[in-house]
N, C-alpha and C positions, 0 to 999 in steps of 0.2 A: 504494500500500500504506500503511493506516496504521500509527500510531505501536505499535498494541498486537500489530497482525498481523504486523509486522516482528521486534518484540520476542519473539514466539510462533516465528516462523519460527528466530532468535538461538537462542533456548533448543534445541529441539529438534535444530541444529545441532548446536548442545557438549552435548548427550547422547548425540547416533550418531557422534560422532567422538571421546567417551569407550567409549564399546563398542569402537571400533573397531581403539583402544590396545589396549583390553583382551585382545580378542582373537589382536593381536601377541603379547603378553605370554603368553596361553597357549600360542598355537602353538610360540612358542619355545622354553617350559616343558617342552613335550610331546616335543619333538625334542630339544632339549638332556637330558632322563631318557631316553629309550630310547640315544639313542648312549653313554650310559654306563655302560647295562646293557651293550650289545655289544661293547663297547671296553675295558671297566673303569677307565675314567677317571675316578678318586675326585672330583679335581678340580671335576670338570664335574658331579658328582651333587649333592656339596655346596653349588658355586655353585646348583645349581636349586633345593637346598632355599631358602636366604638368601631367591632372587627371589622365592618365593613371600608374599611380606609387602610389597611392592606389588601384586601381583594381587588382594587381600584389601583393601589398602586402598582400590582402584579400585573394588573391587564394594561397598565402602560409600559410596564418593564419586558414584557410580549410582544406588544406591537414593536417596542426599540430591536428587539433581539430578531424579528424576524424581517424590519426591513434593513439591518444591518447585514443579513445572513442574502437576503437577496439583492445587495449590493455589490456584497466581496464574492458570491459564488456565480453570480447570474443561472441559478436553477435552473433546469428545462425538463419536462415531463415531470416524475412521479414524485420529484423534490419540490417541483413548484406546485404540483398541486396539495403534496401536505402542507407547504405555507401557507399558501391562501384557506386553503382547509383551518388552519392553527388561528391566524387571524379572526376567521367570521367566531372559533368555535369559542378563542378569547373573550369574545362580547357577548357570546352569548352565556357564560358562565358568567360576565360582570352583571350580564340585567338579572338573573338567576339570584346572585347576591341585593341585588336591588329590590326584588321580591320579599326574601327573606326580613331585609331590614322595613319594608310594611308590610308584612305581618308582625315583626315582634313591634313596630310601632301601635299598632291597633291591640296588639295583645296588653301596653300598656292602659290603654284607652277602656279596658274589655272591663263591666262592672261583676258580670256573673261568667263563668265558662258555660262553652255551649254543651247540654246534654242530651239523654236521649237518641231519640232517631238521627239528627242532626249532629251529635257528637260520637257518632258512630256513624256516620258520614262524613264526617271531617276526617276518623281514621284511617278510613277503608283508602279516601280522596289519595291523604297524606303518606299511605304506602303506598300505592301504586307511583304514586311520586317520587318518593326515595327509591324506588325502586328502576323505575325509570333513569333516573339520573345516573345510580351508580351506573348500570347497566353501559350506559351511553360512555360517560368517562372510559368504562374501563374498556369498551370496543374502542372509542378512540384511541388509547393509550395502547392499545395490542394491535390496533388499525385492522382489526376483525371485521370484517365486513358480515360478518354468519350472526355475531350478538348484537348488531349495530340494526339487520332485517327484521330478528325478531323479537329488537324489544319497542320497534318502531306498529309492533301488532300490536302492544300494550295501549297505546294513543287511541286505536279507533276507536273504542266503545267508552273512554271519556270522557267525550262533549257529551254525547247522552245524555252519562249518568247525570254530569253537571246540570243540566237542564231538568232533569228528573229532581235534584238537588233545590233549586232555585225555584222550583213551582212549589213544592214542601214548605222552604221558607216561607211562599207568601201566604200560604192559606192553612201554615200548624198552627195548632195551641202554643205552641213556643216562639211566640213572636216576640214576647218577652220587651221589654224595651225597644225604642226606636233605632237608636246608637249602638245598641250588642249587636243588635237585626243587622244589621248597615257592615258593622265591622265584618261579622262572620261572612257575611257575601264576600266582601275584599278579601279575605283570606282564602277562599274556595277561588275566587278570581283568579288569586295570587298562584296559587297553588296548581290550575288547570296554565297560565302562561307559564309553568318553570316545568311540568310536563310539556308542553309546546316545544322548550329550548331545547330538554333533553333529546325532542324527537329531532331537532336539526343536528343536534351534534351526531348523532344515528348517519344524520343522511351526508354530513361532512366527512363520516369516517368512510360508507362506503366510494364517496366521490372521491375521497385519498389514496383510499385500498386498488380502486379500480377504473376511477375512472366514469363511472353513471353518475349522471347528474341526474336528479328530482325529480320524478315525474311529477307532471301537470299535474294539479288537483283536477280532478271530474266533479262539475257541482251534481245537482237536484233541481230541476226546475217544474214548479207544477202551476199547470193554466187553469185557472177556475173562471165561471159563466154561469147564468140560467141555465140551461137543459144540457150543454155539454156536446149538441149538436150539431154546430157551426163554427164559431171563432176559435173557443176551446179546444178544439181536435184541427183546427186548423194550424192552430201556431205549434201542436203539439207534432203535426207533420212535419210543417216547414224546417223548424227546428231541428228535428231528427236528421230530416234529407240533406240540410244545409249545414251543420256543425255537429254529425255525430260521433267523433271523437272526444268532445269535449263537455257533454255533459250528458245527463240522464233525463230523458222528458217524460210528464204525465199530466195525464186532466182530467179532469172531475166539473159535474154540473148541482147545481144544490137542490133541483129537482129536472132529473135529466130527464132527455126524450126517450121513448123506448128504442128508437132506432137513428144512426147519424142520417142528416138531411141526405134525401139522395141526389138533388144537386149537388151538394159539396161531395159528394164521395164520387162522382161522376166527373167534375172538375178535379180534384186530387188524383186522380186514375190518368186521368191525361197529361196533368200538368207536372208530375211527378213519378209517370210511368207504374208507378202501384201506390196502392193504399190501405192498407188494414187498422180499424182499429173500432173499437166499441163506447160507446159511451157508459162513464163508472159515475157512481154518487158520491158527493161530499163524504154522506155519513160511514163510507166502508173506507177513510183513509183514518185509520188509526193512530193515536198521539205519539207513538214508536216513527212511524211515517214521516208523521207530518214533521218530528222533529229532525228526521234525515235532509230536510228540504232546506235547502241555500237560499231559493227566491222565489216566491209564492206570487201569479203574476194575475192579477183579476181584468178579464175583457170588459167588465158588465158590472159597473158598480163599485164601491170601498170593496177591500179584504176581509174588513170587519164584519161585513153582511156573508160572507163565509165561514170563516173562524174569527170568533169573538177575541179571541186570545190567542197569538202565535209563538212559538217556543222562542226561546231569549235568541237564540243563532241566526233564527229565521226571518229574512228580511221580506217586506210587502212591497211591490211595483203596482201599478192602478194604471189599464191604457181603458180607457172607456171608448169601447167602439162602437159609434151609433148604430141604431136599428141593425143588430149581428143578427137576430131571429128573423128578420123582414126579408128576406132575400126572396126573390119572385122565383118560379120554377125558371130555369132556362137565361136566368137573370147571370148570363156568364160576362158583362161586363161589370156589375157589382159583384161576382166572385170575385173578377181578377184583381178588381181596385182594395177588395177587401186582403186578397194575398198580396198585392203591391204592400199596404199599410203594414199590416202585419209582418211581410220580412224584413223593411227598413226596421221597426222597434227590436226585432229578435236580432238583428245585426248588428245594433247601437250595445245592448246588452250581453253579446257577446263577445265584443270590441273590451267594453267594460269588464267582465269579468277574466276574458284570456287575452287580453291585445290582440297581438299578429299572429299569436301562435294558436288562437279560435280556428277550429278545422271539423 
């Protein structure tokens, strides 16, 4: 080995075993503010705020040591990609740490701990969390791409529960105070973004290991209308035919037709060489469902004249399209005008949620 590749090897060394501090530093952060929440051990909240001013200065003593190292080596390939990999995965242990330190801030603030169903929700929350994180740390640290895949399966059912989480809150006997109520959400907040990070550090390790980069998120996208007839299964096609790599489409009417117009399935047959699909009712999308949904998009009215209440993730779009049920038989220039409309908005929304990379 020579003198520069040794020296190369050196550096790279006291960069993954600066992370690797780092990463002590937050797990310990992270566990040292939740037992303070649960305990109300002021003590131990305040000690976690202080520690947070090493963790900060590590993730600047990071960033120096790794555009040091991409100066005097100029890395190329699997060197450069574990820098940049060490970089994003730097900050994101710092906001990880930044977590920690609101919760044990709130854990000061906290007049009663939370119990019950809710404090057994905070645990279950709060291991999957520690669990997560080591996980993540330790695939980046071994650049495992195998522990980094499957603790990135741990994430998906998550936001759920969270959501599952956040409906409890508002509607148990344990509302307890205004100020507890408020805090414990921040901390279940807290606690579902430091799960988030750990699943980047996941996907920084296998993009080090090997080279894949991220796959796109796939939203949910569900069209609700009157009877589910017409605009509904219309944008529910377009959408499909026009960007169906990039999301999952469905629709629902709140009191559908028994069967879709058969103009529009007669126009959709032509205009998109096939067409299958049925009209479904409101009341068979289940709150499991409904909370898998990204963007809830109503032809026909508010959201709220469909579901009253939409799961905390779940965001509401309103295109109100005139007279969608009026379509005369044979009325193929009010189809097309109406498909015109409707693929400009499904193309703005898709622009918006995947840029260029919508397909």
């Amino acid at each position: 080995m020579t003198h520069l590749e040794q020296r190369l090897k050196n550096d790279l060394e006291k960069i993954r075993a600066k992370v690797a501090e780092q990463a002590v530093l937050v797990e310990t952060a992270l566990r040292n503010a939740v037992q303070a929440f649960q305990t109300g051990e002021h003590a131990l909240a305040h000690t976690t705020v202080i520690h947070d001013h090493p963790i900060n200065r590590n993730m600047r003593a990071i960033d120096r040591l790794c555009h040091s190292f991409i100066a005097v080596h100029l890395p190329s390939a699997g060197n450069l990609r574990l820098i940049s990999a060490v970089i994003r995965v730097s900050i994101e242990l710092e906001r990880i740490g930044d977590y920690a330190v609101t919760i044990a801030r709130e854990a000061v603030q906290l007049s009663t701990q939370p119990a019950g169903e809710i404090g057994r929700e905070l645990e279950r929350l709060a291991g999957e969390t520690f669990l997560m994180l080591k996980q993540s740390c330790r695939a980046f640290n071994e650049l495992n791409p195998e522990i980094a895949r499957s603790t990135m399966l741990i994430a998906d059912q998550m936001e759920h529960n969270l959501d599952m989480v956040y409906a409890q809150m508002m509607s148990s006997d344990q509302h307890q105070v205004v100020k507890d109520t408020f805090a414990t959400f921040v901390v279940f907040t807290q606690l579902k973004r430091a799960a988030d990070q750990a699943k980047n550090i996941c996907e920084e390790t296998v993009f080090a290991a090997t080279g894949d980069q991220k796959v796109p998120k796939v939203y949910n996208i569900l069209f609700v209308d009157e009877t589910n007839s017409v605009a509904s299964q219309m944008a529910e096609a377009v959408a499909r035919n026009s960007f169906p790599n990039s999301a999952r489409y469905s629709s629902a009417g709140k009191n559908p037709a028994a069967e879709i117009d058969p103009g529009l399935r007669q126009f959709l047959e032509m205009r998109l060489n096939k067409f299958e699909g049925h009209t479904s009712k409101i009341t068979q999308i289940t709150p499991q469902k409904l909370a898998e949904q990204t963007v809830v998009v109503s032809l026909q009215g508010p959201v709220s004249d469909y579901f009253p209440t939409l799961p905390f993730h779940t965001a509401a779009l309103e295109w109100d399209i005139p007279d969608i049920d009026a379509v005369p038989p044979g009325g193929d220039n009010d189809m097309e005008n109406l498909y015109r409309e409707i693929a400009l908005r499904i193309n703005d929304l898709m622009f918006i949620l995947r840029g260029e990379e919508a397909n």
